[in-house]
N, C-alpha and C positions, 0 to 999 in steps of 0.2 A: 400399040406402042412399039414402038422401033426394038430390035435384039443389037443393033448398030449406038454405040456410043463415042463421042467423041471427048477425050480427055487432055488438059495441057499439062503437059513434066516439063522439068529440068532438067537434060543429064547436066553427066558430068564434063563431056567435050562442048567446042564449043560451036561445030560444026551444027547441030541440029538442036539449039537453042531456037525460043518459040515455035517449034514443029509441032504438028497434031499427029498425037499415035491413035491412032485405032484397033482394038484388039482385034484380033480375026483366030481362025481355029486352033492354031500351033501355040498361042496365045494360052486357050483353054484347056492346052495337051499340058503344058509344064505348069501350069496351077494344080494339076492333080499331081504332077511329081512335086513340087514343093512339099503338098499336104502329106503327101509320103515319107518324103525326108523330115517334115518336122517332127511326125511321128517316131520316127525312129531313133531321131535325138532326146526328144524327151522320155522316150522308154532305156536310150541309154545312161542319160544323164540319173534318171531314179536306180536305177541298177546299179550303176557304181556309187552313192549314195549308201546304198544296202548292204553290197560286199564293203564298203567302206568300216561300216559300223559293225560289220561282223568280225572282222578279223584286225577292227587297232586295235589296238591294248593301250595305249597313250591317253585317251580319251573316251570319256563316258557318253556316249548320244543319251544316254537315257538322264545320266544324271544332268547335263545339261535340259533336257525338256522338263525336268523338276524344277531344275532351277529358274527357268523359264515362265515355269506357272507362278513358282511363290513370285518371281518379279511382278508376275501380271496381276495375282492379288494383291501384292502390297501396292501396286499402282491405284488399282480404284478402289481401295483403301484409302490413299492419301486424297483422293476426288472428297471424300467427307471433309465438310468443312473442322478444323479443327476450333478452340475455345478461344484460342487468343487470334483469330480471323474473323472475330464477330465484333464486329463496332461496338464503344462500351452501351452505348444508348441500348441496342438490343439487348433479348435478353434468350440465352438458349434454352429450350423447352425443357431438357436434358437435367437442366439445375435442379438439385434436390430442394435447396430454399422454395421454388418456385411449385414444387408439389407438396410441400407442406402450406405453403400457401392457399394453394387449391383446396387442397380438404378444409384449411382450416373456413374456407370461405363456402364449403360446401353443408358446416354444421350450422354456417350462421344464415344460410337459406332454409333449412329444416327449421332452425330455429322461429324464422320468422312466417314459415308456412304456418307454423301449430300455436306460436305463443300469441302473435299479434291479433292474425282475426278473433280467438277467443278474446282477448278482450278490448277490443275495437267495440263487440258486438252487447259483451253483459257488462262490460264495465265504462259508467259515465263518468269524468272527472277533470274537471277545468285545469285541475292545477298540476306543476308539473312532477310526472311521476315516475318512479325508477323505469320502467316501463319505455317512456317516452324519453327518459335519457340514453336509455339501450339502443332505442330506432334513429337518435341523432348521430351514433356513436355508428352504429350498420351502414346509414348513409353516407358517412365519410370513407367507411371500409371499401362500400358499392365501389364508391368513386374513384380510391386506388386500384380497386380491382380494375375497372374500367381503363385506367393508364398504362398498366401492365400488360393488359391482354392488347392493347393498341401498339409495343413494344416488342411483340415475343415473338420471337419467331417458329417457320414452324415447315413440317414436311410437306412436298408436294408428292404428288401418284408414284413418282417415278423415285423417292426416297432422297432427294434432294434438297440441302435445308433454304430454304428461302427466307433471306436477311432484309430483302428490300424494301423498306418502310411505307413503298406507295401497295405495294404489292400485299404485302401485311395487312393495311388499313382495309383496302378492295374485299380482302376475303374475308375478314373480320364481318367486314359490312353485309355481308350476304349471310353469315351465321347468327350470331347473338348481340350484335351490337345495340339493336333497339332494345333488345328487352333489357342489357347492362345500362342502358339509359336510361332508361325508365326507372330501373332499381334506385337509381339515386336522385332521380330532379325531388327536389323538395317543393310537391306540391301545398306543404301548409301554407310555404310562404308567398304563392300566389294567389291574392285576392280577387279572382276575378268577379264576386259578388262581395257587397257590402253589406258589413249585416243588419238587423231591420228587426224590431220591436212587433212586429207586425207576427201572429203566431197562425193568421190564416193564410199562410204561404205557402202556395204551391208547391207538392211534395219533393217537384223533381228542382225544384231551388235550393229547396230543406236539403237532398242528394249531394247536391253540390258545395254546397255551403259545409258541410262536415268538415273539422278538418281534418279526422286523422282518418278517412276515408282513401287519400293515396298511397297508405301503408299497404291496401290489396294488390297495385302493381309491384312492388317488391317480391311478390310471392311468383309472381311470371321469372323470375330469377329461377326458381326450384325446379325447372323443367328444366334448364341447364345441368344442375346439379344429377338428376334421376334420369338421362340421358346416357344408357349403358354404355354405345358405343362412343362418348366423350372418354378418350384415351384419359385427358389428367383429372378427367371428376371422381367426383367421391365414391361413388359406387364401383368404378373402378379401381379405387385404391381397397375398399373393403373385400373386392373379390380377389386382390393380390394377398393381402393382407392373412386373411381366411383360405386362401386357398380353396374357394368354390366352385363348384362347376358350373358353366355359365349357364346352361339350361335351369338351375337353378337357382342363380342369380337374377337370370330372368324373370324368373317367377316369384321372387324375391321383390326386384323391383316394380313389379306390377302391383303386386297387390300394398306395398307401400303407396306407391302412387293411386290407388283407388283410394286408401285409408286418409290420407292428406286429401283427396279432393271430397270426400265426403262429408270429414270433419268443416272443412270450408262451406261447404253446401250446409253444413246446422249450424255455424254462425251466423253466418249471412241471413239465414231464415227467421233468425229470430230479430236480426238486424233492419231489417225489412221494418218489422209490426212495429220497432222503434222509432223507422221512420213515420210510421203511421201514429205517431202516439196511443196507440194499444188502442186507438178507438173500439166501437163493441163490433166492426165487421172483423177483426184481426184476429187471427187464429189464437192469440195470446188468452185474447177475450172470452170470444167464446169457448174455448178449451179450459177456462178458469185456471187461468196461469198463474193472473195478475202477483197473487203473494206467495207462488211458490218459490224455492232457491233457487240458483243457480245450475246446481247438479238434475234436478227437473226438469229446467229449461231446455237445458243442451241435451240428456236424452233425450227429451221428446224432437228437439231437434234433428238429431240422427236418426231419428224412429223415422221420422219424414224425410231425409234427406235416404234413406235406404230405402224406403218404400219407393220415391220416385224411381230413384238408379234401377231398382229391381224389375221395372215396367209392371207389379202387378195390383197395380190398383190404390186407389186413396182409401183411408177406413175414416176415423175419426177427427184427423187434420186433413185439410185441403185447403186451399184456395180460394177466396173469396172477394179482396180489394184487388183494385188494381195493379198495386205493384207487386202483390204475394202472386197475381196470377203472372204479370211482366215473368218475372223470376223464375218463377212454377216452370214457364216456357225454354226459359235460359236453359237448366238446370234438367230438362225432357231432354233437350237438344241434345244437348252434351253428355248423357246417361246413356241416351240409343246409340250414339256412335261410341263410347266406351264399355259397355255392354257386351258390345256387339263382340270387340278388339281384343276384350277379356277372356269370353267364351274359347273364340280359338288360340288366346296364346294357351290358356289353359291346357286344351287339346291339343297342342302340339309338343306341351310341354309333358302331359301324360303320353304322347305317343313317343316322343324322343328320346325321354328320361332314363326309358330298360330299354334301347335300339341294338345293346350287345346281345341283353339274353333273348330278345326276339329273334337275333340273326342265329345263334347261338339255338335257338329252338328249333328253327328253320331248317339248320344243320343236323337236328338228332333224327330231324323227322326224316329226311332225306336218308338217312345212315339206316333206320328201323327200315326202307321200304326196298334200298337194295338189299339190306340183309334179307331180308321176305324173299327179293328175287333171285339173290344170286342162292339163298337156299345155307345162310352161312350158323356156323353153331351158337351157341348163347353166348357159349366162351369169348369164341371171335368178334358178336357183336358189344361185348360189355367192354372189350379193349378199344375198338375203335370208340365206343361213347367217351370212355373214361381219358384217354388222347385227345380228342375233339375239346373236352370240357378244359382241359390244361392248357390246349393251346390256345383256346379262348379268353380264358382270364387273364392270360399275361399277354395277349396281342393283338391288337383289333384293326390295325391298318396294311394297309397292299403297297409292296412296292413303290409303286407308282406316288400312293399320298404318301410316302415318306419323304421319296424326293421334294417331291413340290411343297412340302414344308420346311425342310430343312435347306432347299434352296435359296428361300428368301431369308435366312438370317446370316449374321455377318457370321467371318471365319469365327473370333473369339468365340463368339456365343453357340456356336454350330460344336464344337470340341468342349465345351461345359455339357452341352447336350448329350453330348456322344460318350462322354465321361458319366454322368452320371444314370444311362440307359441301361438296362440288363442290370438292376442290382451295384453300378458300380463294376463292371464285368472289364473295364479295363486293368483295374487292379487286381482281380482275379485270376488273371489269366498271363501268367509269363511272357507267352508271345509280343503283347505289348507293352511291356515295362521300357523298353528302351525306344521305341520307336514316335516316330513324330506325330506332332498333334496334326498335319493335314492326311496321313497316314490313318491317325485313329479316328476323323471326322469322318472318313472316306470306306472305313469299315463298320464296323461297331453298327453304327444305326440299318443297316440293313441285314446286320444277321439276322434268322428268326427262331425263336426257340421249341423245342425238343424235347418231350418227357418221351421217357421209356422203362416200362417196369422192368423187374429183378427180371435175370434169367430169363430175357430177349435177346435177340436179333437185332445189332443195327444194321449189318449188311453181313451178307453172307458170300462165298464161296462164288467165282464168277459171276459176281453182280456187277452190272455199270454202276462205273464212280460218278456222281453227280454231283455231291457234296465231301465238306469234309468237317469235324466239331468239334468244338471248342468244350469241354467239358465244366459246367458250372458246379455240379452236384454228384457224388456218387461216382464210380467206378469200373471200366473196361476191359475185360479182358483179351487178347491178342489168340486166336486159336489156330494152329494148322489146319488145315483143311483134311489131311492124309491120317491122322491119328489122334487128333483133337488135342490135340496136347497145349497146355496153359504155354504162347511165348512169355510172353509180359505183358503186364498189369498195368494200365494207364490209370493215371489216379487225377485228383481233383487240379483246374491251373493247366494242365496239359492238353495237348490237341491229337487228332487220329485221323486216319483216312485222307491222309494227303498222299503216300506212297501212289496207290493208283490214278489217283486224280493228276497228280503232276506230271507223273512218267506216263499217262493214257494207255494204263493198260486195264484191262477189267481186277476185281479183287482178289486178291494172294493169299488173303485171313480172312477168319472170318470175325466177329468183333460183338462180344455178347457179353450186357449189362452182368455187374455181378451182384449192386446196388440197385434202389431206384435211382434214376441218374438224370438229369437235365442236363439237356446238351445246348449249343448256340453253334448254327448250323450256317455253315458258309456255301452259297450254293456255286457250281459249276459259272455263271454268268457272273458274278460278283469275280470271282475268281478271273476269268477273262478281262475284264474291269483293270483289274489290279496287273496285270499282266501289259496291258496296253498302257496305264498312265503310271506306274511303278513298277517300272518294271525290274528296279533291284530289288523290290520286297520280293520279287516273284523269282527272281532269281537265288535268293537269300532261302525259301521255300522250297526249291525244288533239289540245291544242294543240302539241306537237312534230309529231305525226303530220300537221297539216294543213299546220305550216310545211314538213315535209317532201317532200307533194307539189308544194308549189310549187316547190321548188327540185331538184327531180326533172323536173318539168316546162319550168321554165326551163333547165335544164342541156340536157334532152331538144332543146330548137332550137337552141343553141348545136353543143353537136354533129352536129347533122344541118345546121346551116350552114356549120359546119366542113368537112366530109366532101363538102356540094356544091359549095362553092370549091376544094377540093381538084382536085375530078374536072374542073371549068372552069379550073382555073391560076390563081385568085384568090390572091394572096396576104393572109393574115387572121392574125387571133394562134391562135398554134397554141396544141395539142391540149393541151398539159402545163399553157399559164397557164390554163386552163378550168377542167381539173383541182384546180389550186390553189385558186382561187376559190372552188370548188366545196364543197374541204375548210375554207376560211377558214368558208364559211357553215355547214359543217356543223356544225364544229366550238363556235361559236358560239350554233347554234341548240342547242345541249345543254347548254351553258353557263348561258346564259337561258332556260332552259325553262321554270321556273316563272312569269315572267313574260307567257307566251303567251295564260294560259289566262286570264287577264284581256283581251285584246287580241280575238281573233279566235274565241273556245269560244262566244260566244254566242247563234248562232243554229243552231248546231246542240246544244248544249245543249238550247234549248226546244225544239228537234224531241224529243230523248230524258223532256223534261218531258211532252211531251204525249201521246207513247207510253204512258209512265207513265198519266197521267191514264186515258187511254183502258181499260187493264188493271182500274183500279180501276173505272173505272165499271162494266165489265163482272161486276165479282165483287162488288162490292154491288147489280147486277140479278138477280144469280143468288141474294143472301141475301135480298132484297126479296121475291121468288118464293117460295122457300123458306120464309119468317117468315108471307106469304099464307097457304101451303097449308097450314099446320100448325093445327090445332084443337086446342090442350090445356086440359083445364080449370083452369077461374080460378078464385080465393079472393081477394075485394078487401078490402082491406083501409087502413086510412087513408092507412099509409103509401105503397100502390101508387097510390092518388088523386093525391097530391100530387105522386109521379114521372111 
């Protein structure tokens, strides 16, 4: 292939209009001075950008890119269709009518799994009976139901409501449409045989001829209802309702739906020999049935309808005409593949059920085998247990699955969530009393919690700051490093360990339980978080944090002048009005805290501005190199000229 290309431009005179340029060397010398110059303009243009935003004072870059996000959520917020943008014909899934509906239509399939075949099967009766006015009154219900659910609309994968009535109908037709059909054709009133005086009729005429033998497709309906993951059925309104854990729902619903198909399997059983006219091959017969009750019947129905299911073997009922063994067959089928389904939901439902105190075991055991190695005291290892076991019980997810849970819910329901996490720990905790709800959505669910017995260590004395805590329970106390001496007492509602974490320097106190104390722990990466997309909250944080040294430090002479008159006989204001003082400013300084970071943030801001700077310079030296080294070939063309 040729390195020679030939290209047609336009200039702009009009002298070498339709000319052919061909690039040649000098060509490929000032495409690398372009890609120089472009560099250096976009490394100037971000720079003044940066100095731009460091030193207005006119204008917030930051509160801007806040404002920026709430616009972009309340954008794809408004993408949800709202209520009065749904045609009236639709109907939105959302509707609370619509879920009362459901359930209500979910007890009249229970209804008709348990009521009807029992007496479909022991009871005969020409005339019409309340029974059979209840099954006329269900099949008119099927039938609204069936107009409804052809109406509703409903989500797509991507959270999308879908109102389109062909689109509706399509998907409808692919989940339960047959069997909502089925629930309501009223097969009495298809005669497809005539009836006939004739009483040597072929059994499977006598089958068909029954009529209230199509009240069994009705009960193909209850497999809709007992279908966990049917967001608006019944079983899912019982596990909202109840508040169950689905693992135990599960197992809930299982063995219901064993109990309903069983009970089916000992009506039909005896149903069978009915059709047989109890002649003397039918199990009614020879099991000497003929004049027991009802209550007889039907156990010994289940007796055989459990021995099948169970696969272990026939004892005294079996099988013997034709359609007890047709059935017998039915009724194997259907046992071995449910059997089988049972066993392991069983088992996974036993292994799922304790999956905390297994992990949770897993952990102790790992804790007993380095204590073994590192050689550590009983002391030390019964704290680490007794920490492990607290952080256990109140936490069981990583990071990670917090996000990608609380990612998919909308903002509303995501700030419900995050309100009502840790106890309610927004209320608890001053710091967020005023602050907004995408502020408390964006914190709160990712603290994780923190026991520490009496008379510990949270950190000590030139420790890296990592974290900083939110105190839920119990109380801390502030210690100098130099003479241990008590500064102040952090009490319950209050926070600690931001002083080093914000100013990055390692720890100045050192900070030891007085109570047992439960903390909620903000880690160093969360912190950064909030720092890149709030960056006033981080701002607002880091001017408390420097009023806070000062009046940690001011306190700090105060009591050690206290403590030196003491030991000289000086008499001074004691210990308790220090105290107070102490709390007046504290209390104060979190009051006006947003106030601060206008006041005294500024020159340790431009140190973090210049930090900043520094980072980028660094990584557009490394793209500047990089953009050098690379030799790909070029095709110029007018419009790469003019960029």
């Amino acid at each position: 292939m040729s390195d020679r290309h030939d290209y047609k431009i336009i200039p702009y005179g009009n002298n070498w209009f339709d000319e052919t340029f061909t690039p040649g060397e000098r060509t490929y010398k000032y495409k690398h001075v372009w890609e120089r110059v472009r560099i250096k303009l976009r490394f100037r243009l971000v720079l003044n950008k940066l100095i731009f935003a460091a030193v207005n004072k006119n204008e917030d870059p930051v509160l801007k890119k806040e404002t920026d996000l709430k616009t972009t959520l309340n954008y794809i917020e408004m993408k949800t269709m709202n209520a009065s943008d749904i045609p009236w014909h639709i109907i939105n899934p959302e509707n609370k009518c619509l879920g009362v509906w459901n359930t209500f239509i979910g007890f009249t399939m229970i209804y008709s799994a348990i009521i009807m075949p029992f007496f479909m099967s022991f009871y005969n009766s020409d005339s019409l009976t309340p029974i059979d006015i209840t099954d006329y009154i269900f099949t008119v219900l099927y039938f609204i139901d069936f107009c409804i659910q052809c109406n509703t609309a409903y989500y797509d994968i991507s959270g999308t409501l879908i109102i389109s009535h062909c689109k509706i109908l399509f998907t409808y037709s692919k989940s339960w449409m047959l069997i909502d059909i089925i629930a309501f054709l009223p097969f009495d009133s298809i005669n497809l045989f005539q009836s006939s005086k004739d009483t040597k009729i072929n059994p499977l005429f006598k089958l068909a001829r029954l009529p209230r033998l199509y009240k069994l497709f009705k009960i193909s309906k209850v497999l809709k209802c007992l279908k966990l993951s049917n967001r608006y059925g019944i079983m899912m309104k019982i596990q909202d309702i109840l508040t169950i854990r689905h693992s135990i729902m599960r197992l809930i619903t299982t063995l219901l739906t064993i109990i309903i198909c069983v009970h089916i399997a000992a009506c039909m059983w005896y149903f069978v020999a009915r059709l047989e006219d109890f002649n003397q091959d039918t199990w009614v017969f020879r099991g000497g049935y003929l004049d027991s009750d009802i209550e007889t019947l039907y156990i010994s129905g289940l007796y055989w309808a459990f021995t099948t299911f169970a696969t272990i073997g026939y004892g005294d009922i079996y099988a013997v005409t034709n359609s007890e063994m047709v059935f017998a067959m039915i009724w194997m089928i259907f046992s071995t593949h449910s059997f089988g389904f049972t066993i392991s939901s069983l088992l996974g439902f036993l292994q799922g059920i304790d999956t905390r105190d297994k992990v949770l075991l897993n952990k102790l055991a790992i804790i007993d085998e380095f204590s073994n190695e590192a050689g550590l005291p009983k002391a030390m290892r019964l704290k680490l247990r007794s920490a492990l076991r607290h952080s256990s019980s109140i936490s069981g997810f990583s990071f990670a699955e917090k996000y990608n849970i609380l990612a998919e819910l909308p903002k509303a329901l995501r700030y419900e969530v995050a309100s009502a996490m840790h106890h309610g720990a927004t209320k608890e905790i001053n710091f967020f009393n005023d602050k907004d709800t995408v502020i408390i959505s964006a914190i709160i669910p990712y603290l994780f919690p923190v026991f520490i017995n009496i008379n510990q260590f949270v950190y000590s004395y030139m420790d890296y700051p990592n974290e900083l805590y939110f105190i839920i329970k119990g109380r801390v106390d502030y210690l100098h490093p130099i003479d241990s001496l008590i500064i102040y007492t952090i009490k319950k509602k209050d926070y600690f360990g931001d002083i080093e974490l914000l100013l990055k320097i390692p720890r100045k106190y050192e900070a030891v339980t007085k109570q047992h104390t439960e903390l909620l722990a903000l880690s160093k990466e969360l912190l950064r978080n909030i720092k890149k997309d709030y960056e006033t909250i981080w701002l607002e944080m880091k001017g408390v944090a420097i009023e806070r040294e000062r009046l940690l430090q001011q306190n700090y002479l105060d009591v050690k002048d206290l403590e030196n008159n003491k030991k000289l006989g000086i008499r001074s204001r004691n210990r308790f009005q220090t105290k107070m003082k102490l709390k007046r400013d504290w209390e104060m300084l979190m009051r006006n805290g947003k106030s601060l970071k206008e006041i005294e943030i500024c020159p340790i801001d431009i140190e973090d501005k210049i930090e900043e700077f520094q980072e980028l310079i660094v990584n557009l030296k490394v793209n500047i190199r990089k953009a050098s080294c690379a030799r790909l070939p070029y095709q110029e063309t007018r419009q790469d000229l003019i960029l």
